[in-house]
DRENDO-1510 file (C-alpha; in Angstrom, 1 decimal, always signed):
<recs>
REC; n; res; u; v; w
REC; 1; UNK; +31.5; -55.0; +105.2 .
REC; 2; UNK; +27.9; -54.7; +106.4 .
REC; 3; UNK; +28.6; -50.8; +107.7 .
REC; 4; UNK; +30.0; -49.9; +104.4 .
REC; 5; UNK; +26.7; -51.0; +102.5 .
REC; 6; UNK; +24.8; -49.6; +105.2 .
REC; 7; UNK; +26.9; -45.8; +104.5 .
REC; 8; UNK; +26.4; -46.1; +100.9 .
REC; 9; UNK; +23.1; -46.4; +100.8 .
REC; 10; UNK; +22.6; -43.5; +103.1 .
REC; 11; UNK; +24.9; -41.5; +101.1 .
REC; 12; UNK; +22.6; -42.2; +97.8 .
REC; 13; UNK; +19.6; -41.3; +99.9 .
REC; 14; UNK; +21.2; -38.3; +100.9 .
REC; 15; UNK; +21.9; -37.3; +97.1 .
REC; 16; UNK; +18.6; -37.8; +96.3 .
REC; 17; UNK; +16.8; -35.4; +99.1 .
REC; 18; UNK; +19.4; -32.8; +98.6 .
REC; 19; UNK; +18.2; -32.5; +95.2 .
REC; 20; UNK; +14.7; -32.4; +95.7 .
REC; 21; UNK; +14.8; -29.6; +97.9 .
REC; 22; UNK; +16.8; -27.7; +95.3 .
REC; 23; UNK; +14.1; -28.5; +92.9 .
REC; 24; UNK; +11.6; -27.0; +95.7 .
REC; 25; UNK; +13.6; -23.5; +95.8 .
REC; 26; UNK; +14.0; -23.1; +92.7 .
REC; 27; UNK; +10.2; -23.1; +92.6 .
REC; 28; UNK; +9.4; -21.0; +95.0 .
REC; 29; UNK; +11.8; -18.4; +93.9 .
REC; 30; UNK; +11.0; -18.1; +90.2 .
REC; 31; UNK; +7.6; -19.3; +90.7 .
REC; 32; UNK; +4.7; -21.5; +88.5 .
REC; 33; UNK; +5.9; -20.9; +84.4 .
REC; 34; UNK; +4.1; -18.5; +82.8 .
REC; 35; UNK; +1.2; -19.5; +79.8 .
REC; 36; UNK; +3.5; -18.0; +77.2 .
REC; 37; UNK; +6.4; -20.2; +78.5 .
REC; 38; UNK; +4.4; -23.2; +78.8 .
REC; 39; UNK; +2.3; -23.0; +76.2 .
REC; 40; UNK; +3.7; -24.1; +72.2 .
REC; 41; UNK; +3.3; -21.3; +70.0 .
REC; 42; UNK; +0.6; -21.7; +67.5 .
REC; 43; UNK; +1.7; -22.0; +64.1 .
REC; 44; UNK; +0.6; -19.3; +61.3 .
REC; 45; UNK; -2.3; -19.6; +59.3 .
REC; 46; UNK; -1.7; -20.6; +56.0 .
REC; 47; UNK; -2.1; -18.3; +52.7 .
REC; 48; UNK; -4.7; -19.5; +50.6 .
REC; 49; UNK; -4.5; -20.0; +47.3 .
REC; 50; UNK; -7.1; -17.3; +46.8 .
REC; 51; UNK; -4.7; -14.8; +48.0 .
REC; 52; UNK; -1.6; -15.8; +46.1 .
REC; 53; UNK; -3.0; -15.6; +42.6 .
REC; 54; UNK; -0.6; -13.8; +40.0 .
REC; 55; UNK; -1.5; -10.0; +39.0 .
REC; 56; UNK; -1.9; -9.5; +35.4 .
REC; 57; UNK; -3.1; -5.6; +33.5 .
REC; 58; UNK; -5.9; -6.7; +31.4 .
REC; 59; UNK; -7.6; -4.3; +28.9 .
REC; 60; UNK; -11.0; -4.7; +26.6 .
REC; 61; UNK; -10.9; -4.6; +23.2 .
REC; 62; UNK; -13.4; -3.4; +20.5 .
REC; 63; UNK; -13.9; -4.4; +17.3 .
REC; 64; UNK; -14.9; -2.5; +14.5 .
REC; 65; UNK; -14.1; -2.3; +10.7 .
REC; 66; UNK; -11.1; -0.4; +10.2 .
REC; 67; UNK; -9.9; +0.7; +6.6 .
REC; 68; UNK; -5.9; -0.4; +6.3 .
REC; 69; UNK; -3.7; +1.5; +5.0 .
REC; 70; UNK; -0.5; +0.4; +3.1 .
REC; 71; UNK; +1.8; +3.0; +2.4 .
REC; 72; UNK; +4.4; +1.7; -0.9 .
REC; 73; UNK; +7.2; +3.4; -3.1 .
REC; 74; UNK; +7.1; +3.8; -6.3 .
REC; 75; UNK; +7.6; +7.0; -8.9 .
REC; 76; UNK; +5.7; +9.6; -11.3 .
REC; 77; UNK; +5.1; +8.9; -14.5 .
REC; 78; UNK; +3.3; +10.8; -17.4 .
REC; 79; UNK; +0.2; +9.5; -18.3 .
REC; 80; UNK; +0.4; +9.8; -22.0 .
REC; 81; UNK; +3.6; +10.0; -24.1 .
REC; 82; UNK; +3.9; +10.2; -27.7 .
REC; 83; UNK; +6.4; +10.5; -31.0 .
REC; 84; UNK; +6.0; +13.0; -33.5 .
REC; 85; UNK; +8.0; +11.2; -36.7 .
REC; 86; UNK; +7.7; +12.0; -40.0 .
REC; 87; UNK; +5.4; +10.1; -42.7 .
REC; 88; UNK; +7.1; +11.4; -45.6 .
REC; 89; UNK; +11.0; +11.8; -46.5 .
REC; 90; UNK; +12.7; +15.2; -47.0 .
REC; 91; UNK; +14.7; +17.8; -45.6 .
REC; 92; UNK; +13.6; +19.4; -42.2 .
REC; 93; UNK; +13.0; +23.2; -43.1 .
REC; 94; UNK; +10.9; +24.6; -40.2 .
REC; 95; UNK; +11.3; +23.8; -36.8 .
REC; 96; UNK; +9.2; +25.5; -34.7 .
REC; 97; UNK; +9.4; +24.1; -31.3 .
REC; 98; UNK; +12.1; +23.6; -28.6 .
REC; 99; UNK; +12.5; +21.4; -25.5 .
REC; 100; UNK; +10.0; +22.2; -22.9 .
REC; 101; UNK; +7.6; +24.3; -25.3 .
REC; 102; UNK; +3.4; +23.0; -24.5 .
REC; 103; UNK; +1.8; +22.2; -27.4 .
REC; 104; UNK; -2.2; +21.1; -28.3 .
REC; 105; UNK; -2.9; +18.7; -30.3 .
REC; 106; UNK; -2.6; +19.1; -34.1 .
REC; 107; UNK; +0.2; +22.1; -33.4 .
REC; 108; UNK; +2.4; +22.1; -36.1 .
REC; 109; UNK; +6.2; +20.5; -34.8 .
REC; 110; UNK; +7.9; +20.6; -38.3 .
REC; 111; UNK; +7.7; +21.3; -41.9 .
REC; 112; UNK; +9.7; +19.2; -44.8 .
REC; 113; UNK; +10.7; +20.0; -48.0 .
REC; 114; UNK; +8.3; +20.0; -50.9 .
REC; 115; UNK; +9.8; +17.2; -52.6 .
REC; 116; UNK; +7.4; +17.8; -55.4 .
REC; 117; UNK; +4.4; +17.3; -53.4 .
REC; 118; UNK; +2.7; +20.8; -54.0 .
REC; 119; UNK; +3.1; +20.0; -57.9 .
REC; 120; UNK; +1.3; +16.9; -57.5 .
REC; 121; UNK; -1.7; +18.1; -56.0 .
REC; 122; UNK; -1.6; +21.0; -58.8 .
REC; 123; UNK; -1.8; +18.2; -61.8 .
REC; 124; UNK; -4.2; +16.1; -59.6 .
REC; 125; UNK; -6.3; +19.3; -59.5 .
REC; 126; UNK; -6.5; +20.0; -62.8 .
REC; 127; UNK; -7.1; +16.6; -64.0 .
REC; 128; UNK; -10.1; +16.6; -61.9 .
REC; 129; UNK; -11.3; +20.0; -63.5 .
REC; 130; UNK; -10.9; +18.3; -66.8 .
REC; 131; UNK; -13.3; +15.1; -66.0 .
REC; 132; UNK; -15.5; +17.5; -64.4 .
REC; 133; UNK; -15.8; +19.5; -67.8 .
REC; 134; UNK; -16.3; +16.2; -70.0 .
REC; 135; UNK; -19.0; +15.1; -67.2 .
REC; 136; UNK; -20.8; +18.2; -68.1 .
REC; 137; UNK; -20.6; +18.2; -71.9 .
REC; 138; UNK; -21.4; +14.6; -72.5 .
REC; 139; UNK; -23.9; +14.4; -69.6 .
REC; 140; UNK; -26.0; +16.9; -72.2 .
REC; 141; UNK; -25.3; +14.8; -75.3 .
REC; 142; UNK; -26.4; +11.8; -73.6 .
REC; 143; UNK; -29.9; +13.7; -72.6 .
REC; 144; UNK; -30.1; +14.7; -76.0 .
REC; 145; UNK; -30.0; +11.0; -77.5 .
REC; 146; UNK; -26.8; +12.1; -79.1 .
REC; 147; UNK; -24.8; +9.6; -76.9 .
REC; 148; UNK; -25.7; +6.0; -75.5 .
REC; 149; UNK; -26.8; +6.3; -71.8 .
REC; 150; UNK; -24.1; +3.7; -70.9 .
REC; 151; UNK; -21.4; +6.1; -71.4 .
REC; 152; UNK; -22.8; +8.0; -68.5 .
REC; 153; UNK; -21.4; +5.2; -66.5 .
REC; 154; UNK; -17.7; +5.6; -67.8 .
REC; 155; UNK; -17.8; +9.7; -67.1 .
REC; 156; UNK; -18.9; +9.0; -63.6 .
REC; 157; UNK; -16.1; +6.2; -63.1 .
REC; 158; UNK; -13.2; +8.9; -64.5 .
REC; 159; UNK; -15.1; +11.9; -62.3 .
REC; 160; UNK; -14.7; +9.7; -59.3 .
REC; 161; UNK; -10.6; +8.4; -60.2 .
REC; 162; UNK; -10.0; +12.1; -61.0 .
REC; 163; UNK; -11.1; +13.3; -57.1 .
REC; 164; UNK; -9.5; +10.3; -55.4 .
REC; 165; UNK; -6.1; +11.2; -57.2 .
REC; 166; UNK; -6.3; +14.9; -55.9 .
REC; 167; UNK; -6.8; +14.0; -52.7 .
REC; 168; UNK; -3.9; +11.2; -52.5 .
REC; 169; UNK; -1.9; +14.2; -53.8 .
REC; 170; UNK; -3.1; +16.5; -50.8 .
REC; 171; UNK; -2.7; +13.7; -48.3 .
REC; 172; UNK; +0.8; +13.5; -49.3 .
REC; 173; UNK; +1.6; +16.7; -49.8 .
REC; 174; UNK; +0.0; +16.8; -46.2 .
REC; 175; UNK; +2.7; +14.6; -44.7 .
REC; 176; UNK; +5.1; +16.9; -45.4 .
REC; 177; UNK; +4.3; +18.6; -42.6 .
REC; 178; UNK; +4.6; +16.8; -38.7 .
REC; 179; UNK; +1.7; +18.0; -36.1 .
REC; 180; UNK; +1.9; +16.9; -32.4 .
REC; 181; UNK; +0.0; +14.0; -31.7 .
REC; 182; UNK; -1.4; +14.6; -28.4 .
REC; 183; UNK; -1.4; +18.0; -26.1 .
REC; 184; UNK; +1.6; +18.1; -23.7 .
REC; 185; UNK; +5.1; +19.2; -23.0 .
REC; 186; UNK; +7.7; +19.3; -25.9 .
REC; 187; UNK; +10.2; +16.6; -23.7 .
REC; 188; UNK; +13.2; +16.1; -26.4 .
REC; 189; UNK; +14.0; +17.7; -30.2 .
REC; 190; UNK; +16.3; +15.4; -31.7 .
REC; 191; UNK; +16.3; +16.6; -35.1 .
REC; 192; UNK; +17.5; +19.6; -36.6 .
REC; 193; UNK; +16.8; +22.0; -39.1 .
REC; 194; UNK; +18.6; +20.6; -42.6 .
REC; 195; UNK; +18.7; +17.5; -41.4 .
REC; 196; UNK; +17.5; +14.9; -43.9 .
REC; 197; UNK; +14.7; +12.3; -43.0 .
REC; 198; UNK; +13.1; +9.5; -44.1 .
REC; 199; UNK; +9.9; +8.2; -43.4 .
REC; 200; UNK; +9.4; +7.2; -39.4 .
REC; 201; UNK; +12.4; +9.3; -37.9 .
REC; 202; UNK; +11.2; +11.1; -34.8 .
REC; 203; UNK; +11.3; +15.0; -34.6 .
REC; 204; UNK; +10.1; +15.5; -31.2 .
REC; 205; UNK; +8.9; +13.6; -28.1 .
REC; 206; UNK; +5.8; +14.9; -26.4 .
REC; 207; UNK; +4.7; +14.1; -22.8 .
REC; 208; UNK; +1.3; +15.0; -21.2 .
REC; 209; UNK; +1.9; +15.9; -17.5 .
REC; 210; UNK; -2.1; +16.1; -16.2 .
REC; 211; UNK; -3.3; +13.8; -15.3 .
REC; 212; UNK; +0.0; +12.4; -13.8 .
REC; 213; UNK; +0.5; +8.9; -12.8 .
REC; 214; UNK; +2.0; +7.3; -9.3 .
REC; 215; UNK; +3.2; +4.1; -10.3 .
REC; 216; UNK; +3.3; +1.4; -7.3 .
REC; 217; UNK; +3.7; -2.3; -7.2 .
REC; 218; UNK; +1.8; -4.2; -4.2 .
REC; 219; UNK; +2.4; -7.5; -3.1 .
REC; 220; UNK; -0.4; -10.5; -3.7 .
REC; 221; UNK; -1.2; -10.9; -0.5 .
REC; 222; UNK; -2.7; -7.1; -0.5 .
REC; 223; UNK; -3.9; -7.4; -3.7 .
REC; 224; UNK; -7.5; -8.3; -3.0 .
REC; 225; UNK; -7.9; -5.2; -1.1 .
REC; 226; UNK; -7.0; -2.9; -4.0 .
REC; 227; UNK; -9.9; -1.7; -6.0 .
REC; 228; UNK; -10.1; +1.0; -9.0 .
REC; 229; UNK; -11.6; +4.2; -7.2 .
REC; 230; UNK; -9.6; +4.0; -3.8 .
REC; 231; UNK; -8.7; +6.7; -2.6 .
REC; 232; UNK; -4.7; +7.2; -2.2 .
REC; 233; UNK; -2.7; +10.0; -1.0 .
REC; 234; UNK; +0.7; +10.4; -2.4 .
REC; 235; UNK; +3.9; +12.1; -1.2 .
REC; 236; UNK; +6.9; +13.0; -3.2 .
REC; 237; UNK; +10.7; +12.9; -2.7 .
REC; 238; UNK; +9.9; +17.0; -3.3 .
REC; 239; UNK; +7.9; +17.5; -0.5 .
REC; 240; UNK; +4.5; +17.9; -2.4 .
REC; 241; UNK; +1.8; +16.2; -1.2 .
REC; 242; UNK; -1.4; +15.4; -3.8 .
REC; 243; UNK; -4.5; +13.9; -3.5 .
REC; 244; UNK; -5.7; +11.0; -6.0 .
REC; 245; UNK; -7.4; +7.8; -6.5 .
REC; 246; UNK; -6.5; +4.3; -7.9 .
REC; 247; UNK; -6.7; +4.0; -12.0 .
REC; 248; UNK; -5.4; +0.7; -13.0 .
REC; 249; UNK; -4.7; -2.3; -11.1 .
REC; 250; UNK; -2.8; -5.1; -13.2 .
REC; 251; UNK; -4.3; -8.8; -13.4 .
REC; 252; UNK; -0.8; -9.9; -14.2 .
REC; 253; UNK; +2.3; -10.0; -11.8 .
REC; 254; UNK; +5.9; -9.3; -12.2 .
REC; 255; UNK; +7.9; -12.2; -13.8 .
REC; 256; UNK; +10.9; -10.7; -11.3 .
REC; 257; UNK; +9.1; -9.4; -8.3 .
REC; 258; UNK; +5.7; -11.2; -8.4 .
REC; 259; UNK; +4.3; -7.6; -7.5 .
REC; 260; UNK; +1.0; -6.5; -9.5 .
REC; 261; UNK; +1.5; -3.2; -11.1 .
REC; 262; UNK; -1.0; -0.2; -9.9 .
REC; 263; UNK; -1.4; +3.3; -11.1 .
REC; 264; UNK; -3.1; +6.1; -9.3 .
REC; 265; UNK; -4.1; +9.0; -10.7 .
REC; 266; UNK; -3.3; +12.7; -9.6 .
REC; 267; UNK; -3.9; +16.4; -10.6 .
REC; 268; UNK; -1.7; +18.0; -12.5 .
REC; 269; UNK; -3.3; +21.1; -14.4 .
REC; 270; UNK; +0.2; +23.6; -13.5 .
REC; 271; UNK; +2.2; +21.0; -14.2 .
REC; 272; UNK; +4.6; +21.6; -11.0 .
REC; 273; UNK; +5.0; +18.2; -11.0 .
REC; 274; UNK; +7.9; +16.7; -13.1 .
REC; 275; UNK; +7.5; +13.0; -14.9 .
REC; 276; UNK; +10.0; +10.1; -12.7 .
REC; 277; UNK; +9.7; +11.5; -9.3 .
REC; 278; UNK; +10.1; +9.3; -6.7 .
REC; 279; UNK; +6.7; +9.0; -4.8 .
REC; 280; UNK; +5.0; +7.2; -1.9 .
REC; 281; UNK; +1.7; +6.7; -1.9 .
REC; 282; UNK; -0.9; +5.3; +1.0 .
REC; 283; UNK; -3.5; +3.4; +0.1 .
REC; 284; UNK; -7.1; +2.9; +2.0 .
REC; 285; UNK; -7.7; -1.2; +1.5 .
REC; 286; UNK; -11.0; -2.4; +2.0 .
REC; 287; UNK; -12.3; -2.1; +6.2 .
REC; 288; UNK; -12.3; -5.4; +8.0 .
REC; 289; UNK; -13.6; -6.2; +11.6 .
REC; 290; UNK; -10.3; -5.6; +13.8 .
REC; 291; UNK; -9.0; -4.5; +16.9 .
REC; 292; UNK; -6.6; -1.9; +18.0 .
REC; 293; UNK; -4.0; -3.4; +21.0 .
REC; 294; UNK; -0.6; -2.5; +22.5 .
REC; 295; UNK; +2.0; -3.2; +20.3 .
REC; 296; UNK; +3.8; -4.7; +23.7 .
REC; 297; UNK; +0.4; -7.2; +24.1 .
REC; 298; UNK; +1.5; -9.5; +21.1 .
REC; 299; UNK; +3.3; -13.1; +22.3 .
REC; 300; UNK; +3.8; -16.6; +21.0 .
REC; 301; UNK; +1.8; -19.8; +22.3 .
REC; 302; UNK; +3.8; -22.8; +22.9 .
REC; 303; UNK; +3.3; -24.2; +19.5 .
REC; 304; UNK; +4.8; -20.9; +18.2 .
REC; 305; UNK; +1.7; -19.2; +17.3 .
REC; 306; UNK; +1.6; -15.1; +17.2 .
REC; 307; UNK; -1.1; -13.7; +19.3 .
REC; 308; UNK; -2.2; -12.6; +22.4 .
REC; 309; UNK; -3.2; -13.9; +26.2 .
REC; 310; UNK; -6.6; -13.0; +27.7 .
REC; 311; UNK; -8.6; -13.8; +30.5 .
REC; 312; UNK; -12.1; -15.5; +30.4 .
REC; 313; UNK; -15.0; -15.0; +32.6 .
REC; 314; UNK; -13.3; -17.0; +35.4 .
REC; 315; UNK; -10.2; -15.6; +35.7 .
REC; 316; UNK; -8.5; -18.0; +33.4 .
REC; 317; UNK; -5.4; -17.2; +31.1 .
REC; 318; UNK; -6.7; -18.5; +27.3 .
REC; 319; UNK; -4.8; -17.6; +24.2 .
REC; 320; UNK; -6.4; -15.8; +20.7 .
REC; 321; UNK; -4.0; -16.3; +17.5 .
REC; 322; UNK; -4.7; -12.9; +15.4 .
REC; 323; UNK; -3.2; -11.5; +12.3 .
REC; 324; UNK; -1.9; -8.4; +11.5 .
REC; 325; UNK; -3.9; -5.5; +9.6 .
REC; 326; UNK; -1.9; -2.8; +10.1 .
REC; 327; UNK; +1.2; -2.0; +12.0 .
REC; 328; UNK; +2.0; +1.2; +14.0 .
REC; 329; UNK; +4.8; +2.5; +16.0 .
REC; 330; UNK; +2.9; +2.2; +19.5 .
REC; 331; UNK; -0.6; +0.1; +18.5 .
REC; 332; UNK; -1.8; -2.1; +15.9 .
REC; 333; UNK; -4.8; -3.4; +14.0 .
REC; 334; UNK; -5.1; -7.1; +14.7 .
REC; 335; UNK; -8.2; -9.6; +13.4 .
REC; 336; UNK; -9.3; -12.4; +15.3 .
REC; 337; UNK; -10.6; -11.4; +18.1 .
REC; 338; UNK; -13.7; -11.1; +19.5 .
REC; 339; UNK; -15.6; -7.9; +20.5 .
REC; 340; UNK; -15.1; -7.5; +24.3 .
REC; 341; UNK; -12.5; -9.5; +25.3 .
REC; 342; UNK; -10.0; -9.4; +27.6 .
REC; 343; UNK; -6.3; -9.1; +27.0 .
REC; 344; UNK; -3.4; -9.3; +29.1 .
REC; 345; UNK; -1.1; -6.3; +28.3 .
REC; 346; UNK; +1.2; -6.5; +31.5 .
REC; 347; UNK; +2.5; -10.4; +32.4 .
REC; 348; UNK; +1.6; -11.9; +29.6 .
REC; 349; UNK; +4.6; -14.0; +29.5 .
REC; 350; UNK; +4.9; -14.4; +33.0 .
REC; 351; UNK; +1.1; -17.1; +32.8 .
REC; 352; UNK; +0.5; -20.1; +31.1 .
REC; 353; UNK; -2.9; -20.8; +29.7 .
REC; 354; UNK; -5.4; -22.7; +31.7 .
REC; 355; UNK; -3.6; -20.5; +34.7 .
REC; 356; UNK; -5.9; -18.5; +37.6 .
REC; 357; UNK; -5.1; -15.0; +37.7 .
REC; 358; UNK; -6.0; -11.9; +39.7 .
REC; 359; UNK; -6.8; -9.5; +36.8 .
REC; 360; UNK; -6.2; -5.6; +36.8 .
REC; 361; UNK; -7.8; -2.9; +34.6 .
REC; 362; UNK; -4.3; -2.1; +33.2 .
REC; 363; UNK; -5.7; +1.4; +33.5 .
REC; 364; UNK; -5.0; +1.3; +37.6 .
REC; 365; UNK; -2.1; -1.0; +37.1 .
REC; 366; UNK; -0.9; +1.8; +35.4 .
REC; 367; UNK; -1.3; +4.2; +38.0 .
REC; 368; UNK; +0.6; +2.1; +40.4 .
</recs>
């Protein structure tokens, strides 16, 4: 019992020293680790935040006052138009006009009948001749005491009753005839010769082509830019193009389209162009302190808010509500900013304001 304690024992110690001396070999063939081996590898240096800030174009701005311009549609219209009617009745016997004819003022457009109007004026006439005979012969009985003085006043009573009745008779004989009103372009003839008219019926409508007017309607919020004088250039449905400048600008808007009414006035002296052409015209507002910016730069804040993302002297994103002045296909005109600043106009919706960015002249981020 005792010599099988005694051989286990030995047979542990045994164990034990053969694997020691395997431990040894192994040393002395592979040898003391190497530094890399033993040593833990270091870990990587962390990024700072410095270097991990998020790129963003930025570009200055400058503002200046820039003139809008509002282009709107609207059509040609002559600036004068007038009836030729007829103040007396009676049977049209001259006609001497025709659509289209140009006519000055006082031209005569038709001539009635007589109607007894020349007779008239030949009785008024000699009536007159006949108080201006007894003015003579009693004036000289009066001087010679044959006549009271107060019968001078009666003569000069029927002198004057005797000229105002011949010239009633020549005004009326006068309205026989119809004259143009104003100087223009003979637009429509509606009667005829033999035709029978009474007093008001129209012979002929008469337009006056120059000046011609561009008729617009603007919307109230533009109104306070539009002033009398403006300058305007104005394009037709035609092709021709004009030069002109603003004439009338209503105080009183549409009941329909709560539009105000504006008239601009153009050259016409050939006449080439024809009354209800369709028309657009641009208009020159008044200049206000704006800034021209990427069409591509505009955003919304988080409450909603059109405008754009800049950067401030520390590298910060900020936001600028602006409004519009005027739109374009590439750029636009936008107020409320100020002179020098700093807009994002590549990432802008990518940052959040109060963020630190790494700002790029969006010149060379272009160029990448």
């Amino acid at each position: 019992m005792i010599a099988s304690r005694i051989a286990s024992v030995a047979i542990v110690i045994g164990a034990v020293a053969w694997v020691a001396s395997g431990q040894e070999v192994i040393t002395r063939i592979l040898g003391e680790p190497t530094a890399a081996v033993a040593a833990a590898p270091e870990p990587a240096p962390a990024v700072s935040a410095e270097e991990n800030l998020f790129s963003v174009a930025v570009q200055r701005v400058s503002v200046e006052d820039h003139a809008r311009a509002i282009t709107l549609s609207g059509f040609t219209r002559a600036d004068r138009r007038a009836d030729a009617v007829t103040r007396a009745q009676g049977v049209v016997v001259e006609l001497p006009v025709r659509r289209g004819d140009r006519v000055e003022n006082g031209d005569v457009i038709a001539v009635l009948s007589d109607e007894a109007r020349e007779s008239n004026v030949l009785q008024a006439r000699a009536r007159l001749e006949q108080r201006e005979a007894e003015y003579e012969a009693k004036s000289r009985l009066i001087e010679n005491g044959t006549l009271p003085v107060l019968d001078r006043v009666e003569l000069e009573a029927n002198l004057k009753a005797a000229e105002a009745a011949l010239a009633q008779a020549q005004a009326e004989r006068d309205r026989g005839v119809v004259r143009a009103p104003i100087a223009g372009i003979v637009d429509a003839v509606p009667a005829e010769l033999g035709q029978a008219l009474q007093v008001g019926d129209p012979i002929a409508e008469i337009i006056a082509l120059d000046p011609m007017l561009v008729v617009v309607e603007v919307a109230e919020r533009q109104l306070g830019g539009v002033a009398v004088g403006d300058p305007a250039t104005v394009r037709l449905v035609t092709g021709q193009t004009a030069e002109g400048a603003v004439r009338f600008v209503s105080n009183r808007a549409s009941e329909g389209t709560r539009t105000y009414r504006v008239e601009i006035g153009i050259d016409n002296d050939d006449g080439a162009i024809a009354d209800g052409v369709t028309a657009e015209a641009t208009l020159r507002l008044a200049a206000v302190p704006s800034a021209r910016i990427p069409r591509s730069a505009l955003t919304f804040s988080s409450e909603g808010a059109l405008g754009v993302r800049l950067v401030d002297e520390e590298d910060r994103v900020g936001f600028a509500p602006v409004t519009l002045v005027e739109d374009g296909r590439e750029t636009i005109w936008v107020a409320g900013l100020s002179d020098g600043a700093r807009i994002i106009v590549q990432g802008q919706d990518f940052v959040v304001e109060g963020q630190r960015v790494a700002p790029v002249p969006f010149a060379v981020a272009a160029r990448r």
